[in-house]
N, C-alpha and C positions, 0 to 999 in steps of 0.2 A: 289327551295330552296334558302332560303337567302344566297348571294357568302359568308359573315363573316361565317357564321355558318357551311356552305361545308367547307369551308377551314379549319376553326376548329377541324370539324371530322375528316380531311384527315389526320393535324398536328399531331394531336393526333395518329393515326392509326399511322403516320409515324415514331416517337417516340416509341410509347408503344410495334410496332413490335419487335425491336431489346430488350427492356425492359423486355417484358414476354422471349422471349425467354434467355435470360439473368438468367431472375430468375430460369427456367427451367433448366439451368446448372451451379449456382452457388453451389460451394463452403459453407462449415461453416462459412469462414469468411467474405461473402457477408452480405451488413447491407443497410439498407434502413434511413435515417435521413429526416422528415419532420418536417421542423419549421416554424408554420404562423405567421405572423404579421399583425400589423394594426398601422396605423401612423393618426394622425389630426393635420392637420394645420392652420396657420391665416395667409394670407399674404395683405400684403396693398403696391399697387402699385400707381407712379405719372402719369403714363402716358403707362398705358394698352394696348393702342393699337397701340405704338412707331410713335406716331403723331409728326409730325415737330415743330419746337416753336408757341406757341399760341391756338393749335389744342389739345394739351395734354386733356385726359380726366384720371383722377384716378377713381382708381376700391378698391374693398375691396373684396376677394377671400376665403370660406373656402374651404377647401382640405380636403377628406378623401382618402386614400392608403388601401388597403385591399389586401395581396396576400399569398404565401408564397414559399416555396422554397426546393425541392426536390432530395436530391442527395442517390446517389449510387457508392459506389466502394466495388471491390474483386468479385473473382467467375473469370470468364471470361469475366464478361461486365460492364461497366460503364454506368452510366445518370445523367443527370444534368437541372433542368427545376424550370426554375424563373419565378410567374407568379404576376402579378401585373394589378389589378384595382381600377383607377383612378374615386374618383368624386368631381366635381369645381361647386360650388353655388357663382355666382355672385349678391352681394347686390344692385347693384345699377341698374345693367339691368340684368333682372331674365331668358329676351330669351336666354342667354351666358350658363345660366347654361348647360352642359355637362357630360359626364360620356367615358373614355376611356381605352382599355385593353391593356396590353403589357405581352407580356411573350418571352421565349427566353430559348431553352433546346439542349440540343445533346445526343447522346449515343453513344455507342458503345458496339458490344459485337463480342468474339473469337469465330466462329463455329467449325473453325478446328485450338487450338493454332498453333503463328508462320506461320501461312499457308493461312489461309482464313479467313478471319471479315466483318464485317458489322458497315459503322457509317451514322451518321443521323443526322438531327438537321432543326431544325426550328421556326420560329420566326415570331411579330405581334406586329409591332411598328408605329410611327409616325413620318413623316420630313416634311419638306417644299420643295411643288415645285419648287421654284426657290429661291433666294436669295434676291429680292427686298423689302420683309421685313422679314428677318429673325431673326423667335421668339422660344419660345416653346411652350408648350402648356394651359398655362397658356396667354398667347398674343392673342390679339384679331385681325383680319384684316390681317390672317397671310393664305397665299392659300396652306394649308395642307392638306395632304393625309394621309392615312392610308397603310403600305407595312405589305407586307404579305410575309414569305418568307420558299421556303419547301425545303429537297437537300437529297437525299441518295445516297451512296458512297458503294456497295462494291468493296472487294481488295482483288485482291489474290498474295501471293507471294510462290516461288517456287525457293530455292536453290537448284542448282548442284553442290554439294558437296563442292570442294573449288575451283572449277571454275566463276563458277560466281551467281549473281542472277538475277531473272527476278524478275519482279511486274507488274502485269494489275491491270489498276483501270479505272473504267466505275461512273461517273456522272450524276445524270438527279437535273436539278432544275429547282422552276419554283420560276416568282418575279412577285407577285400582287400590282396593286397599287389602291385603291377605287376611288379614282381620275385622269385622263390622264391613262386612262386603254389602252389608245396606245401603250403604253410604255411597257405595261406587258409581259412578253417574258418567252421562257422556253427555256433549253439550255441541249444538250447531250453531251459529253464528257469522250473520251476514252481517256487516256494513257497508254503504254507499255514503261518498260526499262527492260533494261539487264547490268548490271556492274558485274565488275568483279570481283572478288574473295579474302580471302586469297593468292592465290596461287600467286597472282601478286603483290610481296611485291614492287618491285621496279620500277613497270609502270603497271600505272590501265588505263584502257576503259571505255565507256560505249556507249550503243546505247538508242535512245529517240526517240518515236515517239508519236506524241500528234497532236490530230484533235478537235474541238469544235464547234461544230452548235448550237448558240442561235439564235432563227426567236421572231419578235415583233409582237404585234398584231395589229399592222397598216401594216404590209404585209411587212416590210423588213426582212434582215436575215445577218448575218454574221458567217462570216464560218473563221474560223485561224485553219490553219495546215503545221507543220513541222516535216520534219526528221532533225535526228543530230547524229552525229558520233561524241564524243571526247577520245582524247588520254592526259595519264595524268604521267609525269616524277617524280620521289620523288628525288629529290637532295641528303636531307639528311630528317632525320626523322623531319626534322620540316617545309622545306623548298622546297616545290614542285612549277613546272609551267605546266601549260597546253596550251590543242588547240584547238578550235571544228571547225567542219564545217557540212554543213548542206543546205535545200531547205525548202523554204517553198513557200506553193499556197492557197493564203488568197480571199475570195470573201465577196466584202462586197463594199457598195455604197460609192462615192467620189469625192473632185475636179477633174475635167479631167487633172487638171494641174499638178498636183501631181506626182510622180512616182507611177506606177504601184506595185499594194500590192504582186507580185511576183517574186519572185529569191532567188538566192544565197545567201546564207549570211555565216558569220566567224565570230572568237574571238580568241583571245591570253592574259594569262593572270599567274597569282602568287598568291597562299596560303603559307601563312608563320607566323609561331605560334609559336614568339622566346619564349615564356613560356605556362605553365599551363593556368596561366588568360590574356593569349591574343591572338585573331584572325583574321589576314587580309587577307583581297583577293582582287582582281579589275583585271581590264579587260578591253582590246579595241578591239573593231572590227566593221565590216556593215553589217547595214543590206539595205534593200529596201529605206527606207527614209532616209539614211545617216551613218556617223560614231556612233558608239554606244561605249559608255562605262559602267560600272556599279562599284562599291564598297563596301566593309563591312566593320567594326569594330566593336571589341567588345573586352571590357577591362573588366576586374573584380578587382576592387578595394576594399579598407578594410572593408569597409560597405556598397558597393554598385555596379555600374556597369555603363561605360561609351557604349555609343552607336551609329556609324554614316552609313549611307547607302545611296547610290547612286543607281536608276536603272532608267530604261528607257523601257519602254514594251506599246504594244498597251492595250486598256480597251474597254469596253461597261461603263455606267452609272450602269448599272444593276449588273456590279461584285463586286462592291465597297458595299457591304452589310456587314457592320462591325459592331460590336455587341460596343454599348458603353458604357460606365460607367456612370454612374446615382449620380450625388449627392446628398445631403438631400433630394432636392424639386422633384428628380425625372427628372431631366432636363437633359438633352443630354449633356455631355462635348468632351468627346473625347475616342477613342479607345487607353484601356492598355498595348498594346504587340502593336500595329503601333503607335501612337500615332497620330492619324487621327481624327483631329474635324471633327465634324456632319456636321457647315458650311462651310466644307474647300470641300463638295462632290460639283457636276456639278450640274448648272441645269437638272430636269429629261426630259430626251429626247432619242429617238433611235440611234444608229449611233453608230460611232467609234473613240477614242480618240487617239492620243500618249502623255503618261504621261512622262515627264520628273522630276521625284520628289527627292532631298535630304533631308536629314532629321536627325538631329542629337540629343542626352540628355545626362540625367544624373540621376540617381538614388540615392539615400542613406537612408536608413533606418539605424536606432539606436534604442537603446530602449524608449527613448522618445521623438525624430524627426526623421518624413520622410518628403524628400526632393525630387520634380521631376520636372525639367526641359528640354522643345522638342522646339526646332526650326524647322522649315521647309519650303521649297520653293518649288513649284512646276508648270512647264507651261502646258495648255494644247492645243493641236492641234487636233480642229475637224477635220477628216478626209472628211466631207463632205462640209463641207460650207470654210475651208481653215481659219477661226476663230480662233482666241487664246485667252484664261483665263493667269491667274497668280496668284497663291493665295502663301501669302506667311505669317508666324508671329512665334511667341513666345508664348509657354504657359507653365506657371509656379504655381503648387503647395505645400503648409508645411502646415502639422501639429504638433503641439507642444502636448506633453502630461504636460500641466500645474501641475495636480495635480493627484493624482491614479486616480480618478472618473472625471477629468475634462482637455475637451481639445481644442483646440485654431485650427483655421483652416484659411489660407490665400488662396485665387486663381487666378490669374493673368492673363489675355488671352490680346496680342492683334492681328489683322489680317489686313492683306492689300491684296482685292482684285480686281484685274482691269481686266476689260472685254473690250476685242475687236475686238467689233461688231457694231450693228448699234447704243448699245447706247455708245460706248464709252466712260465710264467712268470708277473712282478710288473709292473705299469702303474702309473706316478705321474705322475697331470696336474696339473698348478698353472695353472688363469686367472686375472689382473684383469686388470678392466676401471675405467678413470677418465675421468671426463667433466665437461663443465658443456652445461646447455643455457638457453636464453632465450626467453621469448615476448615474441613483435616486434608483437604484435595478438591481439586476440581470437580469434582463429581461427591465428594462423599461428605456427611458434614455429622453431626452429634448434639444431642439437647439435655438438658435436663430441667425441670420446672415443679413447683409445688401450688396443690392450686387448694383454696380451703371453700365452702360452699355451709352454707346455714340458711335452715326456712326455719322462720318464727311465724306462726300460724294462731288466731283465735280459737283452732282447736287445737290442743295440747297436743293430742296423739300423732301429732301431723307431724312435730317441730323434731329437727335431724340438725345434725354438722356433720362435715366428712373433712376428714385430710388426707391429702393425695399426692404421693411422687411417680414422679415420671422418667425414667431415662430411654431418650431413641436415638437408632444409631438411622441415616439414612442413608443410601447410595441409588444414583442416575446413571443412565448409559445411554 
């Protein structure tokens, strides 16, 4: 059987399990909302396949979008499932034309409220293997894959009264990729806690215990597991500190030079919430590779919400599966709740990283501008080759509601990424994007935007600009 089309059935199966059974115990005021759409576009690009100076070739692209979009809430179970296919007629060389699927769903449903659930989700997207020319899918010369991605999650939770609670939650995913199927891995993962209660208004616990085996299918494996005991003081109702301590015995391939992925490890740290809309915490302690710290923030302001976080934790390539937001054209920006560009992932490779990532914004919605600003740096440390990344930038978007029917959209991206390894080098992309669009009807609406893109690179051969217009027309029903 074709792997697209297995996968699909599985997806699906994995999905629609919790879904029928959902319907099967909904409520009167469970409700089902499907809305399809269809989008056609024109775009005309200078340099298609982000060729260096002289090598530029333009293209001329239509686009059609055909998907739609499935939600559920009430009853005892929720779902959510965005499906979207893509097809690209290239004028000028007709072998490019193309056709590509995406979709992206989860669910969830109560079997026994409060006590026992079931959630799911899974997805069928597009990225680039590595970074050395990083496009979308409209980009030609660009070595892209197809990820395929499944995950069911149940969870049980079981309070003892006002002593404490417990939760098991048990894992299995699996991450396809139609290209560098080396890479593809499937991962088990159990966690257990038990925290504590009401009863301990003035000092809470908890115990943690978490194991995770994802194996690749080039024959490595990576196993992370720890215990952890913390104990937690309330000073006063706003202003707690805590402590943890803890083991953990990680197996997974590395420099020899390295410290060894097992031992002890600790943390000490403060939550303090001098109001309603604000929340801090950080923390210092070590682990196996050194001092660790981590931080949060989060403000809520008049129209909006300030936001900064600090952590530091080991990764696979494979757990960074972030669901991203899609602009007009369909093109990968960035993740809404992390704020994580598409370009800012690893090359895809097996192994084991330490992330070092901060990350801070700014939100504001009003009734006729929203305003969102994400800064971020973050280094990464292969654990096997002793290699380091850096990606770091700013990305900024507004839109203006011009008029009832008409609106104005700005988007800002830049990134600085420097790899080293053997090619040693510094990557600097600059995108915007500027537009207006218009709703022509209740259902139908029209855009047009110009978006310009430039890597200036340490190697010469690397460095491109593109200029790009876009017109789409959309219609829902």
């Amino acid at each position: 059987m074709n792997l697209n089309r297995l996968y699909q059935a599985v997806a699906a199966s994995v999905l629609l399990l919790p879904l029928s059974t959902a319907s099967i115990a909904q409520t009167a005021d469970g409700r089902w909302d499907f809305t399809p759409r269809i989008s056609v576009g024109q775009i005309f690009s200078d340099n298609i396949g982000l060729a260096s100076s002289g090598d530029e070739e333009s293209e001329s692209i239509s686009r059609l979008d055909a998907g739609f979009a499935l939600d559920r809430e009430g009853g005892r179970g929720r779902a959510r499932l965005d499906y979207n296919l893509v097809g690209l007629v290239y004028y000028d060389d007709s072998d490019l034309n193309d056709v590509f699927q995406q979709f992206d769903g989860d669910a969830r449903v109560d079997l026994v409220p409060g006590q026992f659930f079931v959630e799911a989700d899974a997805s069928f997207d597009q990225r680039t293997l590595n970074r050395d020319r990083p496009g979308d899918i409209l980009t030609t010369n660009v070595d892209r894959t197809d990820v395929r991605t499944i995950a069911v999650t149940p969870v049980y939770v079981q309070r003892l009264e006002d002593i404490a609670v417990a939760e098991l939650r048990y894992t299995y995913d699996r991450v396809d990729y139609s290209e560098a199927s080396e890479t593809d891995s499937e991962r088990n993962r159990v966690r257990a806690r038990l925290d504590s209660g009401p009863m301990f208004a003035r000092t809470g616990w908890g115990l943690t215990f978490d194991r995770s085996e994802e194996d690749f299918d080039d024959g490595s494996s990576v196993t992370l597991e720890s215990i952890e005991a913390l104990g937690r003081l309330n000073m006063t109702d706003r202003f707690s500190v805590f402590g943890a301590v803890g083991d953990e015995q990680n197996e997974f391939d590395q420099d020899p030079r390295r410290a060894q992925p097992d031992d002890t490890f600790w943390r000490v740290g403060a939550t303090f919430e001098p109001s309603a809309r604000t929340f801090m915490e950080g923390f210092f302690g070590n682990r196996f590779f050194g001092d660790t710290f981590g931080a949060t923030l989060r403000h809520r302001i008049r129209d909006g919400q300030l936001f900064a976080d600090y952590d530091e934790t080991l990764r696979t390539v494979n757990e960074l599966r972030v669901t991203p937001i899609r602009d007009a054209d369909g093109n990968l920006i960035f993740d809404g709740d992390t704020g994580r560009p598409i370009f800012e992932l690893p090359d895809v490779r097996s192994g084991v990283y330490l992330s070092k990532r901060f990350s801070a914004g700014l939100t504001i919605r009003r009734p006729r501008t929203r305003i969102g600003l994400r800064v971020y740096d973050e280094s990464r440390e292969f654990e096997l080759t002793d290699q380091g990344e850096q990606a770091r930038g700013v990305i900024g978007d507004v839109a203006w509601r011009l008029r009832p029917r008409t609106q104005a959209f700005l988007f800002v991206r830049l990134e600085e990424n420097t790899f080293e390894d053997q090619r040693d080098r510094e990557d600097t992309l600059f995108t915007t994007r500027v537009g207006v669009s218009r709703d022509l009807g209740p259902n139908t609406s029209a855009a047009i935007d110009y978006t310009y893109r430039e890597l200036d690179s340490t190697q010469d051969v690397r460095d491109y600009t593109e200029n790009r217009l876009t017109a789409t027309f959309t219609r829902t029903f």
